[in-house]
C-alpha positions as CSV (number, residue, x, y, z in Angstrom):
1,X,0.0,0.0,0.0
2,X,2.9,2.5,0.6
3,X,4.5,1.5,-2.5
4,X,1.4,2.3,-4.4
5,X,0.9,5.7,-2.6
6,X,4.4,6.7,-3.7
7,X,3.9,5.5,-7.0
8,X,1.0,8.0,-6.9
9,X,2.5,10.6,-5.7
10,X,5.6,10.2,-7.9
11,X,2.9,10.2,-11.1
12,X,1.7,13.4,-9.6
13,X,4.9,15.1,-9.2
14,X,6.1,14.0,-12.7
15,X,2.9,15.9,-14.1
16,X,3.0,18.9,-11.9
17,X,6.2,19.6,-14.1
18,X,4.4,20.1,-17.2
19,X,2.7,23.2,-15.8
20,X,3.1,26.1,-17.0
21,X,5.2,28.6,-15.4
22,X,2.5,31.6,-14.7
23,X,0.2,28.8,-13.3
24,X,3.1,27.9,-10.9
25,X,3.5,31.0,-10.2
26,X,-0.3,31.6,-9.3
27,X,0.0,29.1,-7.0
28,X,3.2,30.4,-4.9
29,X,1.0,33.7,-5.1
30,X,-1.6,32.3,-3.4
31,X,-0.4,29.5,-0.6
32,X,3.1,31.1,-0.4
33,X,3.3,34.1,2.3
34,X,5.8,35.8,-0.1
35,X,3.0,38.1,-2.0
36,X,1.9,39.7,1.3
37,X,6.1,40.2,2.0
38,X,6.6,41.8,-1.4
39,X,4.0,44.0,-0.6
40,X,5.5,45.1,2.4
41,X,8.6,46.1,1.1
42,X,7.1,47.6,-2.1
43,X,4.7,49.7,-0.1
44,X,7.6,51.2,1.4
45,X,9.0,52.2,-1.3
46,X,5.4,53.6,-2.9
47,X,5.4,55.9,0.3
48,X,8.7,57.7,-0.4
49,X,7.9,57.9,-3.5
50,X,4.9,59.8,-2.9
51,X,6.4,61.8,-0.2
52,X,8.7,63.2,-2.7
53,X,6.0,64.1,-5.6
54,X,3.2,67.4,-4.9
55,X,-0.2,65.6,-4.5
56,X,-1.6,67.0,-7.3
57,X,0.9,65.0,-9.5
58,X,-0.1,61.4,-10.6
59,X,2.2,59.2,-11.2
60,X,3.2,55.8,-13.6
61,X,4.8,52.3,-13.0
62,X,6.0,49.5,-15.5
63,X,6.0,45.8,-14.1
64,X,8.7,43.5,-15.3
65,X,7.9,40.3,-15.7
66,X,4.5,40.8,-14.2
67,X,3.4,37.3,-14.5
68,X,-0.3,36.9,-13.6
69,X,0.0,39.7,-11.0
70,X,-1.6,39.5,-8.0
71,X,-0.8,43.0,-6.8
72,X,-1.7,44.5,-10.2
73,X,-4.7,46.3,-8.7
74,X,-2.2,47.7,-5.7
75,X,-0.7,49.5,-8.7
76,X,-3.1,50.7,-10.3
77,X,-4.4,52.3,-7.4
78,X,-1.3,54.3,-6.6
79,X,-0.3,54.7,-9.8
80,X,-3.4,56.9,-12.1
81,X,-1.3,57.9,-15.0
82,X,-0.8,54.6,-16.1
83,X,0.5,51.1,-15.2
84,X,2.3,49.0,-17.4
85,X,2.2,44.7,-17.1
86,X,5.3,43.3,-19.5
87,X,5.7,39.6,-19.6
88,X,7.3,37.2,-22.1
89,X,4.3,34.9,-21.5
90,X,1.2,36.1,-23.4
91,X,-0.9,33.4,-21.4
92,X,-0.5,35.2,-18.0
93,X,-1.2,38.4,-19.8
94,X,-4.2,36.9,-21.1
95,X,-5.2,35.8,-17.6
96,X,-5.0,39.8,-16.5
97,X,-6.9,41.1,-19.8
98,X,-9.7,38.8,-18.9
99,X,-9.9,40.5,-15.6
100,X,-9.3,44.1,-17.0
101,X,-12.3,43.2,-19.3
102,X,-14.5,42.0,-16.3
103,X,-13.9,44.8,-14.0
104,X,-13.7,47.4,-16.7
105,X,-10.0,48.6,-15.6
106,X,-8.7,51.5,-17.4
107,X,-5.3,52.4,-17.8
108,X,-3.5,48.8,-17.0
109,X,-1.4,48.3,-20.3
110,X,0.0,44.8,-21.4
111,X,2.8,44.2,-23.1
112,X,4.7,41.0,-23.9
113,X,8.3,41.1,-24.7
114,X,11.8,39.7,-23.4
115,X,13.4,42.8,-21.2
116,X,16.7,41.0,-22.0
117,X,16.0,42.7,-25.7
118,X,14.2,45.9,-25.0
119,X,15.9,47.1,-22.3
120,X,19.7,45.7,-23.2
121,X,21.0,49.1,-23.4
122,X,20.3,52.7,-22.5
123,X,19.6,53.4,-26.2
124,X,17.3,50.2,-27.0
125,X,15.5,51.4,-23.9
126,X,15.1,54.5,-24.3
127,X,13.4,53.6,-27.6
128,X,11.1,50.9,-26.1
129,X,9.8,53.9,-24.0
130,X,9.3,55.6,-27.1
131,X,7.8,52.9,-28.9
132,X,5.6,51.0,-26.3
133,X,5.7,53.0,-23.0
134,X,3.8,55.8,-24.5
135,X,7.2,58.1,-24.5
136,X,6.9,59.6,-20.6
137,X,9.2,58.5,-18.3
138,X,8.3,56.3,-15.2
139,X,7.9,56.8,-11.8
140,X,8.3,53.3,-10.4
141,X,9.8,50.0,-12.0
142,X,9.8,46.9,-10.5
143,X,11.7,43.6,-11.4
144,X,10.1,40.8,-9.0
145,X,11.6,37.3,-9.5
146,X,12.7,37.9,-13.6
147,X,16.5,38.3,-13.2
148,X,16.5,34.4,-12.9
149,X,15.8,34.2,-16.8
150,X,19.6,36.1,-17.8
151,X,23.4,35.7,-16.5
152,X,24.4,38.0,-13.2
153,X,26.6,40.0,-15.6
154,X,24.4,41.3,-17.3
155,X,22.5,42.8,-14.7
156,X,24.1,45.9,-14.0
157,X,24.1,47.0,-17.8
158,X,20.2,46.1,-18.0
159,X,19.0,47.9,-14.6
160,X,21.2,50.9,-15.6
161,X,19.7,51.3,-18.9
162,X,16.3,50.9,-16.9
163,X,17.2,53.2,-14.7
164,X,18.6,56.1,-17.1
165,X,16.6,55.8,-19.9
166,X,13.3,54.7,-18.4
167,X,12.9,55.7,-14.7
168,X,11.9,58.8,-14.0
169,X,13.9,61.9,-12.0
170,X,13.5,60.7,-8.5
171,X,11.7,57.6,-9.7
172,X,12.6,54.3,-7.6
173,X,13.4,50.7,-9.1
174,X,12.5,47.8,-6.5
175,X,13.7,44.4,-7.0
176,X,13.1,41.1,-5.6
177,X,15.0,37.6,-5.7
178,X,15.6,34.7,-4.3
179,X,18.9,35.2,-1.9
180,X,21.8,33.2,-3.3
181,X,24.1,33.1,0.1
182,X,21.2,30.9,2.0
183,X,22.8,27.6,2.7
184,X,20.1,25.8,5.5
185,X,19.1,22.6,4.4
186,X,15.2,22.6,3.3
187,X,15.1,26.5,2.0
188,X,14.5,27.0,-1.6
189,X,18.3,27.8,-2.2
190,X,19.5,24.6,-0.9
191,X,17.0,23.0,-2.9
192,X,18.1,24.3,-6.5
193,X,21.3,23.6,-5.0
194,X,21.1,20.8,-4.3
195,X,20.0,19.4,-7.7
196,X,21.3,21.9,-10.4
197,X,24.5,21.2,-8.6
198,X,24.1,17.4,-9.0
199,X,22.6,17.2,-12.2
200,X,24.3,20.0,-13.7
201,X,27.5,21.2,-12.0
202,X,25.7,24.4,-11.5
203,X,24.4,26.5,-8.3
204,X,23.1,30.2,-7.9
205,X,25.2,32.5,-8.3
206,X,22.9,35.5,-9.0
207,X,22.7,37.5,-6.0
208,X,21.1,40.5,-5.6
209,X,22.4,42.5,-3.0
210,X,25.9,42.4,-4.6
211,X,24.3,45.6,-6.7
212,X,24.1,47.4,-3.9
213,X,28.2,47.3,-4.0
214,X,28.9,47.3,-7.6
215,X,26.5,50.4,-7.9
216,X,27.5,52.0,-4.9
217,X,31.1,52.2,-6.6
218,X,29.6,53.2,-10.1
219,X,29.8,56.8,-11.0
220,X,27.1,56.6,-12.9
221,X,24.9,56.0,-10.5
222,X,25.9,59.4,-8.6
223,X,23.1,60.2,-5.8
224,X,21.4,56.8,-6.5
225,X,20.0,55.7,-2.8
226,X,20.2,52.0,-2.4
227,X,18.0,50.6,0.5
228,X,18.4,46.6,1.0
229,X,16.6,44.2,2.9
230,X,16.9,40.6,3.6
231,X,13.4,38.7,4.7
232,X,12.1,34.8,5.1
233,X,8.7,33.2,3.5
234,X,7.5,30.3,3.8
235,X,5.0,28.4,1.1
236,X,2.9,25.1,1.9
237,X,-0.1,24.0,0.3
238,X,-2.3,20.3,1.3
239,X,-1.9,19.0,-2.9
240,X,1.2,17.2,-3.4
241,X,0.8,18.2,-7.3
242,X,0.3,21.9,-6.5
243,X,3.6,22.1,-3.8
244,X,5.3,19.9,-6.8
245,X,4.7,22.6,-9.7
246,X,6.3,25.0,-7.0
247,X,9.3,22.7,-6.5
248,X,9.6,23.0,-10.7
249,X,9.6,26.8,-10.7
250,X,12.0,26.9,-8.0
251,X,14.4,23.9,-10.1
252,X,13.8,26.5,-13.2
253,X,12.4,23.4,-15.0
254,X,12.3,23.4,-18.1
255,X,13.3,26.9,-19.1
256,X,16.7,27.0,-17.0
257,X,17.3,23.3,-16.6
258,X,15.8,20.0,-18.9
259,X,16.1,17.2,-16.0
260,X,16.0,14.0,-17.7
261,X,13.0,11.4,-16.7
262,X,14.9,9.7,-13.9
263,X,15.9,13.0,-12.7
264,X,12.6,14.2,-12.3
265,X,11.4,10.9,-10.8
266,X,14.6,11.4,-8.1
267,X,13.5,14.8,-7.2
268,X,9.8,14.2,-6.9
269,X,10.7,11.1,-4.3
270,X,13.3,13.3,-2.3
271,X,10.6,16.2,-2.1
272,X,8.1,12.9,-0.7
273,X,10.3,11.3,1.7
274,X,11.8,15.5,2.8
275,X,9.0,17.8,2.4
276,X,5.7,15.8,1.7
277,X,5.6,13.1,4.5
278,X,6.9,15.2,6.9
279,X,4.8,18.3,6.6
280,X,7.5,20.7,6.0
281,X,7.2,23.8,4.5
282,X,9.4,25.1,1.8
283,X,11.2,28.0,3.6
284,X,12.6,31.2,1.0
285,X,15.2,33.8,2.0
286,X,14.6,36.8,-0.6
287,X,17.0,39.9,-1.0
288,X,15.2,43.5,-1.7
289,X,16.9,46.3,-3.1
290,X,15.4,49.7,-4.2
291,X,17.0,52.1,-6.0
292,X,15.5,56.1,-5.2
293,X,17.0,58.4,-8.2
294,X,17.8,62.0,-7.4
295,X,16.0,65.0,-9.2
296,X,19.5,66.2,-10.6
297,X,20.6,65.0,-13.6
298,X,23.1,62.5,-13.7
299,X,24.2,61.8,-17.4
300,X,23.4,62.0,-21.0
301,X,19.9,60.2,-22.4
302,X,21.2,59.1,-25.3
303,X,18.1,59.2,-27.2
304,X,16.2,61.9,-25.3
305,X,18.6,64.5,-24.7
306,X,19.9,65.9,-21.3
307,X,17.3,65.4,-18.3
């Protein structure tokens, strides 16, 4: 009878990896206390933002990798000129148009593209905000748990071109990830450790808070502020296939990592016998940096002019 439970559970598992990534992500967003952190630490931000613009002023964001948003309607709240959603995945943006539709939201715009293109440069952003960011810079950006999908390197060229060409004067940026220094057996780090390491010689690398040091050095970044934060969630949910499409997204399976057949079968009876049996929660350390730009200028738009 055991036997025939895991084999169950193992059948489950190896089908939970064919979800798709937004519907994984939906289902963090909703069993996972991590939404209700993110909001916490984005609200911060929202306030000093606001503190710094006269109330008769409203303002715009643009949402990186928005995903299916769950905080979409946060935004659009606090942000009247506009909000922008940008995805690569057109079915999560379809997902939010439905509900746009339903509720007859105005001024939530969706875009699908790969920020890895449009934003790979000061100049190819600055056109993007030409082209499909109605040509007005932003007031807020955020990057929430996309920088997994390109290398740490290019990171700094990427949010500075975001930050130059697209962010507003005394704008703010806020970013969320995954922390890469967590080493505790059980958190989500360990875990894609654990296996990418095994499976693939690799491990994470991409850690956020080092760009609080590299930009703190940089001079183009003169009078950025850089407020970081480091904060725990924890996600559980009573379906072994739901907590199993989580495990995926967390693995980056299939879009950062093809784990053979056997591989996936491995993984889906460690998580059993280490998570599923036990009752134990999947515990996530995430790293939060914002970046506050001045109102001075700081350098050259190079499509746009001086600012």
């Amino acid at each position: 009878m055991l036997v025939a439970t895991k084999n169950s559970l193992v059948e489950r598992g190896l089908k939970a990896a064919e979800c798709r990534i937004f519907e994984q992500n939906k289902i963090w967003a909703r069993f996972a206390s991590e939404k209700p952190d993110v909001a916490i630490s984005l609200m911060r931000a929202i306030r000093e933002l606001h503190s710094r613009t006269p109330c008769d002023r409203k303002l715009s964001a643009l949402a990186i990798g928005a995903g299916d948003e769950p905080q979409f309607r946060i935004l659009q709240a606090a942000f009247e000129r506009g909000l922008w959603l940008y995805d690569i995945d057109g079915a999560a943006l379809a997902k939010i148009k439905e509900r746009l539709d339903r509720q007859s939201i105005d001024k939530v715009y969706l875009l699908q593209g790969d920020y890895s293109r449009d934003f790979e440069n000061e100049l190819v952003a600055a056109q993007t905000l030409e082209s499909i960011l109605g040509g007005r810079k932003l007031d807020l950006v955020t990057l929430h748990h996309c920088l997994y999908y390109c290398c740490a390197s290019e990171w700094p060229g990427i949010i500075k071109a975001i930050y130059h060409s697209v962010l507003a004067p005394q704008g703010a940026m806020h970013m969320v990830m995954m922390s890469a220094r967590e080493q505790r057996p059980g958190t989500t780090t360990w875990l894609y450790n654990h296996f990418a390491g095994k499976f693939f010689g690799s491990s994470t690398e991409q850690d956020l808070l080092q760009l609080r040091r590299t930009f703190s050095e940089d001079p183009d970044m003169r009078g950025c502020k850089i407020d970081a934060e480091i904060r725990e969630v924890e996600f559980w949910v009573d379906d072994f296939e739901a907590f199993m499409s989580v495990v995926w997204m967390i693995l980056l399976y299939p879009h950062g990592h093809d784990y053979s057949l056997e591989q996936r079968i491995e993984i889906t009876e460690f998580v059993i016998e280490n998570y599923w049996r036990p009752g134990r929660p999947l515990i996530q350390t995430q790293d939060y940096v914002t970046l506050h730009k001045p109102a001075f200028p700081l350098k050259r738009d190079p499509f746009r002019g001086l600012y």
